[in-house]
C-alpha positions as CSV (number, residue, x, y, z in Angstrom):
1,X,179.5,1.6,13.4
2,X,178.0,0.0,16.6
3,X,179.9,3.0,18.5
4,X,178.5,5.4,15.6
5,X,174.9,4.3,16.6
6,X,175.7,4.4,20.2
7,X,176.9,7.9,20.2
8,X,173.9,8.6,17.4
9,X,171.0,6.9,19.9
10,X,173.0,8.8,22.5
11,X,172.8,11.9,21.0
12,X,169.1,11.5,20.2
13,X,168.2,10.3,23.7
14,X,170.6,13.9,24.9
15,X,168.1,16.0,22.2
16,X,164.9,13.7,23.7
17,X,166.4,14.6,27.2
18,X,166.6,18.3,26.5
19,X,163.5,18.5,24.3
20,X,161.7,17.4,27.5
21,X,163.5,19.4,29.4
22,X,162.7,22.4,27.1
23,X,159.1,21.5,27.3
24,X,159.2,20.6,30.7
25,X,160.6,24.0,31.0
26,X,158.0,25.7,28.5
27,X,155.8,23.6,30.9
28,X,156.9,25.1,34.4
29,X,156.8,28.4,32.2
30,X,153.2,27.9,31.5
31,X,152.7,26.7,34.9
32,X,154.7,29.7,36.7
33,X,152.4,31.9,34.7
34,X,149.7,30.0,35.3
35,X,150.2,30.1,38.9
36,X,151.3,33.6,38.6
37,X,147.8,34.8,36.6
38,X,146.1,32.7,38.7
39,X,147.2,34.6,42.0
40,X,147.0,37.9,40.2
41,X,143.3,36.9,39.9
42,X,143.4,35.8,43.3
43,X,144.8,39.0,44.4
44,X,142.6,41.2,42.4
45,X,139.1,39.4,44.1
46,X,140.6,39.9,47.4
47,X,140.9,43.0,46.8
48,X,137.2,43.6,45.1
49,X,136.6,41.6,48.4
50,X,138.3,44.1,50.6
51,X,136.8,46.9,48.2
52,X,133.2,45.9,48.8
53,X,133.4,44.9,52.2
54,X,135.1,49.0,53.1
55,X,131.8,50.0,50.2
56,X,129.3,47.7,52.5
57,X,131.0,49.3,55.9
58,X,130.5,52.4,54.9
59,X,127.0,52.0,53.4
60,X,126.7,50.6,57.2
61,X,128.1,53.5,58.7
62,X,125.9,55.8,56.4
63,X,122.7,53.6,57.3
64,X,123.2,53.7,61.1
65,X,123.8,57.4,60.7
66,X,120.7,57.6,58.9
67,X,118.8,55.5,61.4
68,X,120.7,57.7,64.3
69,X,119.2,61.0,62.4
70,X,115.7,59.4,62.2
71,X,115.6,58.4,65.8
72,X,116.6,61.9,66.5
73,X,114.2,63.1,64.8
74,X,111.1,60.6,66.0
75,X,112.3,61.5,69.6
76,X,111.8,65.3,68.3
77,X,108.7,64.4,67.1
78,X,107.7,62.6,70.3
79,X,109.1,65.8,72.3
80,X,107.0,68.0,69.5
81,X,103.9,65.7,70.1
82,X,103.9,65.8,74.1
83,X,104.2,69.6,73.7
84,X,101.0,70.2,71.2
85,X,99.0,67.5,73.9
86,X,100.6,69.8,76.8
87,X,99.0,72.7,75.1
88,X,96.1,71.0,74.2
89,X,95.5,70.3,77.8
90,X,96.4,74.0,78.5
91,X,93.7,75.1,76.0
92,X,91.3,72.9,76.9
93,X,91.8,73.4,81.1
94,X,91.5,77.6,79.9
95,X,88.0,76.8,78.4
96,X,87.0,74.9,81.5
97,X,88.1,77.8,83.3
98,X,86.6,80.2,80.7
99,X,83.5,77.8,81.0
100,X,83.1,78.2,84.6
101,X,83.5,82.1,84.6
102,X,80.8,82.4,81.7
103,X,78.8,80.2,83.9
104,X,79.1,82.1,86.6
105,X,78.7,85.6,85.0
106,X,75.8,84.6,83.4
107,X,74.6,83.4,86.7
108,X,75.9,86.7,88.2
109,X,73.6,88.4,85.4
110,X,70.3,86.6,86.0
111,X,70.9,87.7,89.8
112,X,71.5,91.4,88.5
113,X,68.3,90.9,86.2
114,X,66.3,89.3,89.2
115,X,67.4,92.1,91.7
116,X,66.8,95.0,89.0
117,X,63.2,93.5,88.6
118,X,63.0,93.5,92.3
119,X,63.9,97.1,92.4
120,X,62.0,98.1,89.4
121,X,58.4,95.9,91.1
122,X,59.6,97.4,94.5
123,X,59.5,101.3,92.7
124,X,56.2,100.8,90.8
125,X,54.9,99.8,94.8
126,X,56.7,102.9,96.1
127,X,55.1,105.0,93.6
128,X,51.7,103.4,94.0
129,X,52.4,104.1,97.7
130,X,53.0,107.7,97.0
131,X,50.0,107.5,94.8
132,X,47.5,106.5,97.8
133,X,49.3,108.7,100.2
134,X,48.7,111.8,98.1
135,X,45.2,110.5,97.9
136,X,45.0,109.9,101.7
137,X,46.5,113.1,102.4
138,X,44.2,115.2,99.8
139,X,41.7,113.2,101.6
140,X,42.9,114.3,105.2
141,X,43.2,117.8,104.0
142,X,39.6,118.1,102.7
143,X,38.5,116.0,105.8
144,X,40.6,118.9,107.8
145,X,38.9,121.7,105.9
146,X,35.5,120.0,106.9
147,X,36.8,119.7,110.2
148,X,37.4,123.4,110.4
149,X,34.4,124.8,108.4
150,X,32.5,122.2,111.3
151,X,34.8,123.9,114.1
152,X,34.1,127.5,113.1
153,X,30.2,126.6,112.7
154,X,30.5,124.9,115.9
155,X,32.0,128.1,117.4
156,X,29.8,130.6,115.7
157,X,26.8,128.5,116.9
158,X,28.2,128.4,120.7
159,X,29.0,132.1,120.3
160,X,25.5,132.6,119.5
161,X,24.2,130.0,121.7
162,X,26.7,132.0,124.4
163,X,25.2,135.1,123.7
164,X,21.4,134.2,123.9
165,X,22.5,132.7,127.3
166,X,23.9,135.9,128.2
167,X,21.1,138.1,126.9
168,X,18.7,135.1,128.8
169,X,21.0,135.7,132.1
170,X,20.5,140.0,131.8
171,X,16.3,139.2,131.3
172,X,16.6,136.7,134.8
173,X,18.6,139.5,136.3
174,X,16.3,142.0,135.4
175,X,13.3,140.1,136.3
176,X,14.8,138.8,139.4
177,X,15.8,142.6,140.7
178,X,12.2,143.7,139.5
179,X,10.6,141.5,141.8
């Protein structure tokens, strides 16, 4: 009986021992899938690691390309902008010049205008001239025809003034061969 129970106690204690074992067995199983979820999940955020941080690289990559296309375009603006102030200063040096030639064909103009008047005051003296020369010379020639009308009185009187002394000369003649 004693060996009965031994071999009885034994037997239980060999079930206990393998009933642990099984659940020391169901335990490493549940552990080994433990660890083995546990590093799927592991594995799966490194990769949504990896995947964001290739996402945030190329959202980099896209930003500095952005940034790249908006510097190009500010320096094309700057470029753009010195060009309109280059013209501005083109424009604004032609209406200097344009300015200055206004200024001095308008200066050019008041000359012309002072010179016409000039000519125009210097032709209403030539005509005035003309005017008191005709007047002087009408005024000669009637002084000319009084000059001649005196002239031809003049010589009609010496002619008869000529002749009495000639007819006076033939009565002394006479009177001097009668004595």
């Amino acid at each position: 009986e004693k060996k009965e129970k031994a071999v009885e106690e034994k037997e239980k204690d060999i079930e206990t021992q393998q009933k642990q074992k099984l659940e020391q067995e169901k335990d490493g199983e549940e552990t080994g899938k433990k660890l083995e979820a546990e590093k799927a999940e592991i594995e799966t955020r490194q990769q949504e690691i990896e995947r964001r941080e290739k996402e945030l690289a190329e959202k980099e990559g896209a930003l500095q390309g952005r940034q790249e296309a908006v510097e190009g375009k500010e320096k094309e603006l700057e470029g753009k902008e010195q060009e309109m102030e280059d013209k501005a200063k083109g424009i604004e040096s032609k209406a200097e010049d344009l300015a200055a030639k206004e200024k001095t064909a308008k200066a050019a103009s008041e000359e012309l205008q002072a010179k016409q008047k000039a000519l125009d005051d210097k032709e209403k003296e030539v005509e005035e001239n003309m005017k008191n020369l005709e007047a002087q010379l009408q005024e000669a020639e009637r002084q000319r025809a009084d000059l001649e009308k005196q002239l031809k009185e003049s010589q009609a009187k010496a002619v008869h003034m000529e002749d009495k002394s000639n007819s006076g000369a033939h009565e002394a003649e006479a009177e001097a061969e009668a004595e």
